[in-house]
ZADO-1210 file (C-alpha; in nm, 4 decimals, padded with zeros to 6 digits):
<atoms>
<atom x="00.0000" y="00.0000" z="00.0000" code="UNK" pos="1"/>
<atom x="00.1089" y="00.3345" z="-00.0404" code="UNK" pos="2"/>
<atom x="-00.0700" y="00.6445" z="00.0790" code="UNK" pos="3"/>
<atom x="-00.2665" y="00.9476" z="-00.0987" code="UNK" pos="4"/>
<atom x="-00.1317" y="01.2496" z="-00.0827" code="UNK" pos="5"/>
<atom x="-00.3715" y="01.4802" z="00.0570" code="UNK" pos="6"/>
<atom x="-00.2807" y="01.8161" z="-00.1263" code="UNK" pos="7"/>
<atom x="-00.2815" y="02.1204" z="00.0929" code="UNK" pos="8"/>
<atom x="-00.2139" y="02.3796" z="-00.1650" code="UNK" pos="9"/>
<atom x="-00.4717" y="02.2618" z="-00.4273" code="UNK" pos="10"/>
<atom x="-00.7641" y="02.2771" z="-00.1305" code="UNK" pos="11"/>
<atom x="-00.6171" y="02.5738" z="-00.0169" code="UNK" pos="12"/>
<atom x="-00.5849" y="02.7179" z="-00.3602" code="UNK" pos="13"/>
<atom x="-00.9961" y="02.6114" z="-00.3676" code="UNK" pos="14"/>
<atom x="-01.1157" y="02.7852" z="-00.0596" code="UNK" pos="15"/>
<atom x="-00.9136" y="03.1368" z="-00.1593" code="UNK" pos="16"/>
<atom x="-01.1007" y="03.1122" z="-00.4888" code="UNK" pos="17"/>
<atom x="-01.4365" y="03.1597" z="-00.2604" code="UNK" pos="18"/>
<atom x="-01.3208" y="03.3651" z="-00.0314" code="UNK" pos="19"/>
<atom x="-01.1909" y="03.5912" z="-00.3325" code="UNK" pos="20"/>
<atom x="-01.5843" y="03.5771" z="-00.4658" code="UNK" pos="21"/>
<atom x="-01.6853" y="03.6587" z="-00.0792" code="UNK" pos="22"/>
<atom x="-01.4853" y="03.9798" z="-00.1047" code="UNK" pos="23"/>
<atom x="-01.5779" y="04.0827" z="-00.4377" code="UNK" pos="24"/>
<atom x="-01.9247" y="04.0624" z="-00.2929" code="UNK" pos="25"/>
<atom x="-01.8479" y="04.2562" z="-00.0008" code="UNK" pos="26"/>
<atom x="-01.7014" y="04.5289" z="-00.1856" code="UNK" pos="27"/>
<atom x="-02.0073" y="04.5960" z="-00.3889" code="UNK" pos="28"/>
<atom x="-02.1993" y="04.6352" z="-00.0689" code="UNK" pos="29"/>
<atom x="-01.9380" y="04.8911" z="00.0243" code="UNK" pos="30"/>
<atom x="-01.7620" y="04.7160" z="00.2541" code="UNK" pos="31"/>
<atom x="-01.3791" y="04.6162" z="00.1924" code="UNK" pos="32"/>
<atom x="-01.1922" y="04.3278" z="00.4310" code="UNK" pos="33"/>
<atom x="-00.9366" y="04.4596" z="00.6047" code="UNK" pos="34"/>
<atom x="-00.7046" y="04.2320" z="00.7996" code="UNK" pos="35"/>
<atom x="-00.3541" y="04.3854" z="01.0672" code="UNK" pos="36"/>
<atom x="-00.1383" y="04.1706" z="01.1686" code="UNK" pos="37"/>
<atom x="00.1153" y="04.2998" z="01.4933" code="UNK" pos="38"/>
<atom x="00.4838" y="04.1766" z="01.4464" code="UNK" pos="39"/>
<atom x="00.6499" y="04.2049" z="01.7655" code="UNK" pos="40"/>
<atom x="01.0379" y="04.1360" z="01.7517" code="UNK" pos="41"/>
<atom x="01.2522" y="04.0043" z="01.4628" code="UNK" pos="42"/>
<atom x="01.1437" y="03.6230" z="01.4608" code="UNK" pos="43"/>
<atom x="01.2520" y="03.5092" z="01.1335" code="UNK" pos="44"/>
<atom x="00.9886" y="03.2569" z="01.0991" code="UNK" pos="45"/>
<atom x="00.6942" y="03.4986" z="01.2160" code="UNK" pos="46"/>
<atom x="00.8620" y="03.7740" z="00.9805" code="UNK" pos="47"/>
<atom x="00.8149" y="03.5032" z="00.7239" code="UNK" pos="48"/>
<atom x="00.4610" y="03.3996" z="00.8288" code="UNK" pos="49"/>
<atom x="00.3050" y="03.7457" z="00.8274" code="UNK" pos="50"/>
<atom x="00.4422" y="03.8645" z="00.4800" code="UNK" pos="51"/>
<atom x="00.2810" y="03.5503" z="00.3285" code="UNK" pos="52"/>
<atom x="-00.0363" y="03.6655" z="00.4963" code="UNK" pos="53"/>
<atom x="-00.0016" y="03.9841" z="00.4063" code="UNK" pos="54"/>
<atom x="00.0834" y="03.8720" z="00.0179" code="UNK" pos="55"/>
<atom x="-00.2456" y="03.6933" z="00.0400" code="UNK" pos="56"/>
<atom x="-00.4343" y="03.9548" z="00.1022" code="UNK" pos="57"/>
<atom x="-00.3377" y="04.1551" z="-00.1503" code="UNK" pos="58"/>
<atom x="-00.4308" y="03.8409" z="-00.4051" code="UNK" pos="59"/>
<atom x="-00.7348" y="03.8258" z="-00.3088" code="UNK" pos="60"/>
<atom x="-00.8551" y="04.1754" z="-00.2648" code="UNK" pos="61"/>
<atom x="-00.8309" y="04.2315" z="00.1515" code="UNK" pos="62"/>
<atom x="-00.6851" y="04.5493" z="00.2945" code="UNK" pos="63"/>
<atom x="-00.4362" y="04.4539" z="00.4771" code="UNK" pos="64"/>
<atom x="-00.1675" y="04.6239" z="00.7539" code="UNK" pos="65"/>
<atom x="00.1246" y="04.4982" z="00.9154" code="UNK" pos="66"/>
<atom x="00.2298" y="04.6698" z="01.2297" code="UNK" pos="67"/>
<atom x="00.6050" y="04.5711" z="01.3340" code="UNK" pos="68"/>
<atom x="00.7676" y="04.6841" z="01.6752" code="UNK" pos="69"/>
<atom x="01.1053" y="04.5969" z="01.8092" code="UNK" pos="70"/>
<atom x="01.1484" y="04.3288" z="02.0456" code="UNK" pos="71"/>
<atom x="01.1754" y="04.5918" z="02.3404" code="UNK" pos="72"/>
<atom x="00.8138" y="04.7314" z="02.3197" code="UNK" pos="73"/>
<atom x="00.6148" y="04.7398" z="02.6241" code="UNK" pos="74"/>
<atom x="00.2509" y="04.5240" z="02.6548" code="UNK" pos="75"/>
<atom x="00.1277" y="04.8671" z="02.7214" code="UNK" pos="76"/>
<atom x="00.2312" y="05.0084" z="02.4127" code="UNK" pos="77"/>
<atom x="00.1111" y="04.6615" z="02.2478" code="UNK" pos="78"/>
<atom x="-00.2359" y="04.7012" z="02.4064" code="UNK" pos="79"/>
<atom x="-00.2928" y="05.0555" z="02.3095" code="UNK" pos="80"/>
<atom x="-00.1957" y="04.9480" z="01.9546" code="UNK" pos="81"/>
<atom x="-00.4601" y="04.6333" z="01.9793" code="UNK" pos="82"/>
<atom x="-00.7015" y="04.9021" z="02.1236" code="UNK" pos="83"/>
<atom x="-00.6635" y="05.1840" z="01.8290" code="UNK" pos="84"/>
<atom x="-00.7329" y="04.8825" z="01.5917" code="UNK" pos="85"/>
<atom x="-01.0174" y="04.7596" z="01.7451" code="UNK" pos="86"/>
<atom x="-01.1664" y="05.0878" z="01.7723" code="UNK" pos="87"/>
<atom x="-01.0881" y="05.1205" z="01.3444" code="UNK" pos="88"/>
<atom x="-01.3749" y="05.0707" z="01.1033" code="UNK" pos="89"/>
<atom x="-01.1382" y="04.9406" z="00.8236" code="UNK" pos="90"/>
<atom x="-00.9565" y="04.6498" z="01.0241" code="UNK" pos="91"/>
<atom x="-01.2159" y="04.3592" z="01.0359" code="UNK" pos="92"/>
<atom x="-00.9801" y="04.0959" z="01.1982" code="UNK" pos="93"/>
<atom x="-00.6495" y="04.1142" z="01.4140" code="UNK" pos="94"/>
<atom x="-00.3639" y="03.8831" z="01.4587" code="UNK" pos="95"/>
<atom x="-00.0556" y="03.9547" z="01.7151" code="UNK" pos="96"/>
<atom x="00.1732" y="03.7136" z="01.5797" code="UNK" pos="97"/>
<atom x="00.3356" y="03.5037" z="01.8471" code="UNK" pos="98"/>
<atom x="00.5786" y="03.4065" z="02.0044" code="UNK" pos="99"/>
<atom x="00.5908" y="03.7676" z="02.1765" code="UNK" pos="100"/>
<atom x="00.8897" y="03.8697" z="02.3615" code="UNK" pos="101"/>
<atom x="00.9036" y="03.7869" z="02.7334" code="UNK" pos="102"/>
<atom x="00.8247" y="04.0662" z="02.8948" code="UNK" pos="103"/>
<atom x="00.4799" y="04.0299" z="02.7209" code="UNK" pos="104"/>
<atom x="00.1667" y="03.8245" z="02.8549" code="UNK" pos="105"/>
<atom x="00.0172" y="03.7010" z="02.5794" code="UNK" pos="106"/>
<atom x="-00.2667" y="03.5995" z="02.7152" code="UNK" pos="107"/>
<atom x="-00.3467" y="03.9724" z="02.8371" code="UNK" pos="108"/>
<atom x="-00.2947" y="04.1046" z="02.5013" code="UNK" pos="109"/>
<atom x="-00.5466" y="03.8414" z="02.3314" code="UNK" pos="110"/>
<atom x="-00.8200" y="03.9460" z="02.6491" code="UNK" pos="111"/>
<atom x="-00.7763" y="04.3033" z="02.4796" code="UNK" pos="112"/>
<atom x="-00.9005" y="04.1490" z="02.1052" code="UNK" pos="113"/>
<atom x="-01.2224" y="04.2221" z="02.0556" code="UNK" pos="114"/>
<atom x="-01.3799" y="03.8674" z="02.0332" code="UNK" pos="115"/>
<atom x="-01.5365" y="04.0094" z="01.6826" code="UNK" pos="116"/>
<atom x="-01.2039" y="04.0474" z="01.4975" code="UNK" pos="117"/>
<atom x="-01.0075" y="03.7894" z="01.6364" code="UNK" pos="118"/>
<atom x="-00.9508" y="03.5866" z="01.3240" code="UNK" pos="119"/>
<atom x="-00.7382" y="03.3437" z="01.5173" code="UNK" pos="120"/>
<atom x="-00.9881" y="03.1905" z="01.7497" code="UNK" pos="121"/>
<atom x="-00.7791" y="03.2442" z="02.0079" code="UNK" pos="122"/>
<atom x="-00.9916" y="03.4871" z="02.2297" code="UNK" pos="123"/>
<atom x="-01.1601" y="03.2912" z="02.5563" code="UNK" pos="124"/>
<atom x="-01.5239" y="03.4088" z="02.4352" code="UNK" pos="125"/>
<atom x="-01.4496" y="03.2414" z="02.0666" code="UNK" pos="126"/>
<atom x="-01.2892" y="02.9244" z="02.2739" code="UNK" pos="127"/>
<atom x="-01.5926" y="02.8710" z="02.4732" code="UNK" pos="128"/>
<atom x="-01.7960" y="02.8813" z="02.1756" code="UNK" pos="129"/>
<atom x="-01.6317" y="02.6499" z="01.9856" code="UNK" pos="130"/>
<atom x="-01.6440" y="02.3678" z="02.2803" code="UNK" pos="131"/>
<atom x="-02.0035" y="02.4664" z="02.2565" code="UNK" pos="132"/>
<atom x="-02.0214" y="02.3654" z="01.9289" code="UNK" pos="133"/>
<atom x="-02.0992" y="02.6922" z="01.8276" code="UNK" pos="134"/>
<atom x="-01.8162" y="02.8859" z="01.6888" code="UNK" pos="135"/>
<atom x="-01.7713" y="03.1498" z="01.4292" code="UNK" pos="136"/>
<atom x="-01.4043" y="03.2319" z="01.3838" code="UNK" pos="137"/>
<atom x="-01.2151" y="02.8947" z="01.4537" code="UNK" pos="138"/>
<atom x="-00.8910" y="02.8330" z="01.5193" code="UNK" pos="139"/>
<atom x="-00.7093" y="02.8636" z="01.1368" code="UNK" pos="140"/>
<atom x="-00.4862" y="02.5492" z="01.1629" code="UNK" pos="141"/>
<atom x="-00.7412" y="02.3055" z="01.2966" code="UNK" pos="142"/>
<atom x="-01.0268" y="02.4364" z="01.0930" code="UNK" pos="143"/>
<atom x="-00.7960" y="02.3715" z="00.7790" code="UNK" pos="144"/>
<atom x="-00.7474" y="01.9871" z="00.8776" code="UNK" pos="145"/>
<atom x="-01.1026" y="01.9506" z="00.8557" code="UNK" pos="146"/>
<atom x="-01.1343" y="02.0973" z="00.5839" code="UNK" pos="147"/>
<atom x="-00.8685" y="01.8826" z="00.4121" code="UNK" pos="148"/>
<atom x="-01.0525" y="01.5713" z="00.5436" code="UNK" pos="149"/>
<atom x="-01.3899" y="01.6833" z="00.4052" code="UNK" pos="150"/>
<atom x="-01.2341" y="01.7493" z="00.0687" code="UNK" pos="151"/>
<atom x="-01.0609" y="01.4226" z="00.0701" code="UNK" pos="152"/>
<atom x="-01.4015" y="01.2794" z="00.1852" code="UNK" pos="153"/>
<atom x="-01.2290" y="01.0947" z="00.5415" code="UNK" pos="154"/>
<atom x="-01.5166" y="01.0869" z="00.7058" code="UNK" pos="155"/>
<atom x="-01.4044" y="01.0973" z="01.0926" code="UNK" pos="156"/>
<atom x="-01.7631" y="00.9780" z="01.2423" code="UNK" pos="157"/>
<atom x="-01.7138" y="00.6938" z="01.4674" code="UNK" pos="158"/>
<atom x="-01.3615" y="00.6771" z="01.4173" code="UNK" pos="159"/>
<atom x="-01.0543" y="00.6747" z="01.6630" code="UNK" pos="160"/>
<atom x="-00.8448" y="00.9628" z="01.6045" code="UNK" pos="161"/>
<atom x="-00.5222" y="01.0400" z="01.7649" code="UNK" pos="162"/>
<atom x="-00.3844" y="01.3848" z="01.8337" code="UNK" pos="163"/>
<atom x="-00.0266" y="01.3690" z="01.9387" code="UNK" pos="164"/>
<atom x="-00.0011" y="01.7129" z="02.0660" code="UNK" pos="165"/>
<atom x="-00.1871" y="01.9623" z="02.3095" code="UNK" pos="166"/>
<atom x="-00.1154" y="02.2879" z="02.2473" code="UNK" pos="167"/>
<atom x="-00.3784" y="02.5802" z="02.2147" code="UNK" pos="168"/>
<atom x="-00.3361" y="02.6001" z="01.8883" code="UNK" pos="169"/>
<atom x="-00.4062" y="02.2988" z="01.7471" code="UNK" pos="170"/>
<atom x="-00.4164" y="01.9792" z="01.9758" code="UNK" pos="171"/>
<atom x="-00.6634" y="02.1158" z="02.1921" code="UNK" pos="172"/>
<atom x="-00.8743" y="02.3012" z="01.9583" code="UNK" pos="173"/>
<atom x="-00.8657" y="01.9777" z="01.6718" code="UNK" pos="174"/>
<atom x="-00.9511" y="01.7700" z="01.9220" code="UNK" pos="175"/>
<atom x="-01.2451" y="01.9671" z="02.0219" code="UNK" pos="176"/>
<atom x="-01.3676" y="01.9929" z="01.6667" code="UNK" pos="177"/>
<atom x="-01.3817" y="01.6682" z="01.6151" code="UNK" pos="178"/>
<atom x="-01.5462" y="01.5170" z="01.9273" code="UNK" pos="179"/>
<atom x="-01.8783" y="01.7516" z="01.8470" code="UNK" pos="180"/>
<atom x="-02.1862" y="01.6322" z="01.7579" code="UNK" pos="181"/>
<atom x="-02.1758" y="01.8082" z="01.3811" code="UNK" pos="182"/>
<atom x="-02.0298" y="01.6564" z="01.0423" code="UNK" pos="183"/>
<atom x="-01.6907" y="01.5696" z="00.9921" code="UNK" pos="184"/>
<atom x="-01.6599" y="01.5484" z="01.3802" code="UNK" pos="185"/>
<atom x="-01.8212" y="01.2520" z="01.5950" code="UNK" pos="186"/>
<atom x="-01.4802" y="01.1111" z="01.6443" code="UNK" pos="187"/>
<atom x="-01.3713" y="00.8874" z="01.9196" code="UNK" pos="188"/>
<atom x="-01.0525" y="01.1316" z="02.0190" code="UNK" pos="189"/>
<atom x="-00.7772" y="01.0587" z="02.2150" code="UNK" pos="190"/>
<atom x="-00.5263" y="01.3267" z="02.2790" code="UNK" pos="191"/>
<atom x="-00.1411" y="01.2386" z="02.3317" code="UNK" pos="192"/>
<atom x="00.1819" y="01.4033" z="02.4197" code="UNK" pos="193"/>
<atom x="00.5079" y="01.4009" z="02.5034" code="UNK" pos="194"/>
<atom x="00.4304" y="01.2571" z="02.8466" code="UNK" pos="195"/>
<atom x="00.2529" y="00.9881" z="02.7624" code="UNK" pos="196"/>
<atom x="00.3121" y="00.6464" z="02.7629" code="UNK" pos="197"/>
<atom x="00.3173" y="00.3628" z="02.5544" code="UNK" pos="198"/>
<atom x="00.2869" y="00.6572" z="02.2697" code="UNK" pos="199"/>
<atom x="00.4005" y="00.3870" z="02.0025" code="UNK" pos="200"/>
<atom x="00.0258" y="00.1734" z="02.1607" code="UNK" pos="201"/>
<atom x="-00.1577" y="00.4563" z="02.1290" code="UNK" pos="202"/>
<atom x="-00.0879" y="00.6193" z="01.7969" code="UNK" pos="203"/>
<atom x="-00.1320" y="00.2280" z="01.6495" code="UNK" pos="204"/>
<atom x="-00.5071" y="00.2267" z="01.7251" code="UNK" pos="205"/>
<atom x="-00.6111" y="00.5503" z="01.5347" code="UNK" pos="206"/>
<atom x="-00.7850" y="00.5170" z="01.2021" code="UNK" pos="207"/>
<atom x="-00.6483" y="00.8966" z="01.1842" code="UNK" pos="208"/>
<atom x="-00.3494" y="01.0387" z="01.3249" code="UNK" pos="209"/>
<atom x="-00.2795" y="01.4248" z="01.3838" code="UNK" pos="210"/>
<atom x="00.1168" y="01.4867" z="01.4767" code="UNK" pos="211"/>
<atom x="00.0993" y="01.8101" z="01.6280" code="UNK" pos="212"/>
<atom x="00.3631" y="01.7886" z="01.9170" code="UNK" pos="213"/>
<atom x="00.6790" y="02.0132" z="01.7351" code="UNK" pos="214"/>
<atom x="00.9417" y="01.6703" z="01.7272" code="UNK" pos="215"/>
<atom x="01.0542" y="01.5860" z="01.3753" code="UNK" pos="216"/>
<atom x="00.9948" y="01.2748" z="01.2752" code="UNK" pos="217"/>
<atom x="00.8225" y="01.1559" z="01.6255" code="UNK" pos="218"/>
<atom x="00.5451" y="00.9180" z="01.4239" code="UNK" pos="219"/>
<atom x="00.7205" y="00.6405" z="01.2555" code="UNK" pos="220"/>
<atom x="00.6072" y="00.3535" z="01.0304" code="UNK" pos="221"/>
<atom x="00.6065" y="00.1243" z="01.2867" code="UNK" pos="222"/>
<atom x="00.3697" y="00.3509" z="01.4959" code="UNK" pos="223"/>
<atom x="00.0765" y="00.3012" z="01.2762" code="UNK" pos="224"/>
<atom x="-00.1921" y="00.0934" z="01.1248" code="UNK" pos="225"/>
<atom x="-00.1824" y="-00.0217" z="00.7857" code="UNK" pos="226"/>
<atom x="-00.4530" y="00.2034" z="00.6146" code="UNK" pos="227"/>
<atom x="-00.4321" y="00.5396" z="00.8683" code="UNK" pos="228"/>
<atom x="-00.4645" y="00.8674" z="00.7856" code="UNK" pos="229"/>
<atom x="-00.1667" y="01.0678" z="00.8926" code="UNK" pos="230"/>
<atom x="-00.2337" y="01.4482" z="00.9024" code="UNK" pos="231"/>
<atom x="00.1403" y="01.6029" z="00.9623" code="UNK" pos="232"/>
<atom x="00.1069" y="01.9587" z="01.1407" code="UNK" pos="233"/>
<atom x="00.4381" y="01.9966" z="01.2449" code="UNK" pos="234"/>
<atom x="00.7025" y="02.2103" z="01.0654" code="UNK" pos="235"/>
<atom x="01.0576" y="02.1290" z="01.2039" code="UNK" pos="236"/>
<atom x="01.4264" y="02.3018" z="01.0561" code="UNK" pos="237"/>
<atom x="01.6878" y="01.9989" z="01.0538" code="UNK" pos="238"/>
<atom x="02.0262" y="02.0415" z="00.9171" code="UNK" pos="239"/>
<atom x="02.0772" y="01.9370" z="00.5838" code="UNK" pos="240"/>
<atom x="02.4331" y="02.0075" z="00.4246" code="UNK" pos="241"/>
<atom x="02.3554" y="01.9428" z="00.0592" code="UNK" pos="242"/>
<atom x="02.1236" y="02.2560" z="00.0945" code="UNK" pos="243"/>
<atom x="02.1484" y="02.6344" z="-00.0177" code="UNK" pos="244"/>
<atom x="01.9728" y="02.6727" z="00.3092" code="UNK" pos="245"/>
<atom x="02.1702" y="02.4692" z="00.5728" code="UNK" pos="246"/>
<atom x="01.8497" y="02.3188" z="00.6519" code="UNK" pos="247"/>
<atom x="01.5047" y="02.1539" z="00.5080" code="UNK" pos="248"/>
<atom x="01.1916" y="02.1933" z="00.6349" code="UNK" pos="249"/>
<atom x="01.0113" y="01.7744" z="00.8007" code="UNK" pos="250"/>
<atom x="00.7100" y="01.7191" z="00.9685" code="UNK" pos="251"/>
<atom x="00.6789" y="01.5433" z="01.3234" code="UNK" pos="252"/>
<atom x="00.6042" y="01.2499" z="01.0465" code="UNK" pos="253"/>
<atom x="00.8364" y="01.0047" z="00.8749" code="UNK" pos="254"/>
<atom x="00.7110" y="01.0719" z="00.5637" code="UNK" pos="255"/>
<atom x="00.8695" y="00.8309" z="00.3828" code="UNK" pos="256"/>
<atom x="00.8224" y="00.5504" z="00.6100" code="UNK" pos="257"/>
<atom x="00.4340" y="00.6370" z="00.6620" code="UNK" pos="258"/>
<atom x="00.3938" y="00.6783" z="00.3253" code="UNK" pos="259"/>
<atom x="00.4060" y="00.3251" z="00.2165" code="UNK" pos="260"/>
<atom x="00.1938" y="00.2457" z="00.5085" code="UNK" pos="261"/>
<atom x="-00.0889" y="00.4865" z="00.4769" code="UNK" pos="262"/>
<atom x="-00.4142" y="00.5262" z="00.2890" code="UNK" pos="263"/>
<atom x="-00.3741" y="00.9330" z="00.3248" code="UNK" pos="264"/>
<atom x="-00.0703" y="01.1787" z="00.4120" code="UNK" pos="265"/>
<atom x="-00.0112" y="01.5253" z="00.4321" code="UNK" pos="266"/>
<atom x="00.3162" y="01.6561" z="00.2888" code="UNK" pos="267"/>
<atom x="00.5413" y="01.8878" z="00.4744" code="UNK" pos="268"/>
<atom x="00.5516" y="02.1552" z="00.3127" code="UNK" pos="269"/>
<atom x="00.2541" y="02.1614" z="00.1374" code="UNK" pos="270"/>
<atom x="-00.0118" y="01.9532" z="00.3108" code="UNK" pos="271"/>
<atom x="-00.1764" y="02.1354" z="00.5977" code="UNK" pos="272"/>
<atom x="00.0261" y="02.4842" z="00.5780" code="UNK" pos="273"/>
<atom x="-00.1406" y="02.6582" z="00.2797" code="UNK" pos="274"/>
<atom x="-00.4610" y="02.5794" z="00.4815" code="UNK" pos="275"/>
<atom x="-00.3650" y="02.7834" z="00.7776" code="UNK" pos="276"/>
<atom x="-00.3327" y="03.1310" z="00.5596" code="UNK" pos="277"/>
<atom x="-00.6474" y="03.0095" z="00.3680" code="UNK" pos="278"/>
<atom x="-00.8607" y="02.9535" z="00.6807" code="UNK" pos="279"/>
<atom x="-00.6953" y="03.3148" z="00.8067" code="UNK" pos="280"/>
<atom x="-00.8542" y="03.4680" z="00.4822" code="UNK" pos="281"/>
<atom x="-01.2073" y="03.3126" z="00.5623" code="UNK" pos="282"/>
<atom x="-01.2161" y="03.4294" z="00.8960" code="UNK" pos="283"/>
<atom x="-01.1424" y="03.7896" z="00.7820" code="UNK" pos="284"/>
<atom x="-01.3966" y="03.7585" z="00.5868" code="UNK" pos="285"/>
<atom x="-01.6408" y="03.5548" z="00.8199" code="UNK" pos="286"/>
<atom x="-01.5872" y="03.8940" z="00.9730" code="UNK" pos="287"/>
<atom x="-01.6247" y="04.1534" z="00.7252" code="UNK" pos="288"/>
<atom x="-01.9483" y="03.9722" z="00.6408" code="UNK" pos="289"/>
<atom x="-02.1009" y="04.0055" z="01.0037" code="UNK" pos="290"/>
<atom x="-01.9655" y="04.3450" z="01.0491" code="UNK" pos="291"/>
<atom x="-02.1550" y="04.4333" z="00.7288" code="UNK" pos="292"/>
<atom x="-02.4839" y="04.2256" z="00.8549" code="UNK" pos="293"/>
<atom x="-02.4568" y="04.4305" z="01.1523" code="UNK" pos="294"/>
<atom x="-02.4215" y="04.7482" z="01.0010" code="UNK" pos="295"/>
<atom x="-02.7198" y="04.6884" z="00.7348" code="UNK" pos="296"/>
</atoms>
């Protein structure tokens, strides 16, 4: 057997061409998207991250801003800045790209978010809905993975899935998604991480496996059933001396092991990714449009 590839870029590529068609729809009701994102420090990845967003935005019509401080700024002069751009009619969703620097709490600058523009789900009041079942703006990342399965047609209902990771971002909030009583959920979920034991046992009884827990190459070959899904979040630099780089980019994964186990895998790069900046763009406009439904 060898596995699927489940293709980030081509779904993502598919839910931008909506979202473009969502905007363009927007606009004639006099209402343009506009997305900031806060850059806080000199983060190379982050850097990276937010001018892809930003490059995004301009493809597909959103207004977009990108407010960078140095690493020494104050959380008061972060929450005034998160204040003026909740307060501004243009900005329809807000991102402060983490990691901050230390001297920040992060959690006190997402309180400040107004709950309506926070595009990464990240806000308590968006949190709580989501566990309700409920939600509006979900977290990007684990919105995209279902959203990958549903194009791919991996239905999760009544299966045992696996996440092997717990972070806010996405082990919690995937696994949250897909215990609900709603489509493409109804899973039997079992969350992992690096404390756990017997994590070989574990990961071997999902029908789908989400690697989420920042190790490359943590889920090997022999760590899964013949005919899992393997959904690779994680995006690890390892050294790698034949490239340009110094480095290439692996998933928590062994890709190449997995693959000729598999009936589905996500690349890394290119599998779940592309669907973080496209889920981003929806939100923005998930929030332009109620803004706009509001204001009518």
């Amino acid at each position: 057997m060898t596995a699927q590839i489940i293709d980030g870029k081509l779904v993502a590529g598919e839910i931008k061409a909506k979202v473009k068609e969502r905007v363009e729809a927007l606009k004639a009701r006099g209402v343009t998207p506009g997305l900031a994102a806060v850059l806080v420090g000199d983060d190379p990845a982050s850097a990276t991250y937010v001018s892809s967003k930003a490059k995004a935005c301009e493809q597909l019509g959103i207004y977009s801003e990108v407010i960078r401080k140095p690493a020494t700024t104050a959380q008061s002069e972060l929450v005034d800045i998160v204040r003026s751009l909740n307060a501004n009619p243009k900005i329809h969703g807000i991102l402060v790209q983490s990691p901050l620097p230390k001297q920040i709490d992060e959690m006190a600058v997402t309180l400040i978010i107004d709950p309506r523009k926070d595009v990464d789900g990240f806000h308590p009041h968006n949190v709580g809905l989501m566990l309700m079942g409920r939600g509006h703006l979900l977290p990007c990342t684990p919105h995209g993975i279902i959203k990958l399965m549903e194009y791919y047609k991996i239905d999760p209902s009544g299966k045992e899935v696996v996440v092997v990771g717990r972070s806010n971002i996405v082990g919690k909030p995937v696994a949250a998604l897909l215990m609900q009583k709603a489509p493409m959920a109804n899973a039997t979920v079992t969350v992992a991480h690096s404390q756990s034991r017997n994590l070989a046992e574990i990961v071997r009884r999902a029908d789908i496996v989400i690697a989420a827990i920042g190790r490359p190459r943590t889920i090997t070959a022999e760590m899964i059933k013949p005919g899992a899904v393997v959904i690779d979040v994680g995006v690890n630099r390892v050294e790698e001396s034949t490239s340009t780089k110094g480095y290439r980019l692996v998933g928590d994964v062994d890709f190449a092991g997995c693959f000729e186990k598999a009936s589905y895998i996500t690349p890394v790069p290119g599998g779940v990714g592309p669907m973080t900046i496209a889920m981003l763009m929806s939100n923005t406009v998930s929030a332009a449009e109620e803004f706009a439904q509001n204001r009518s």
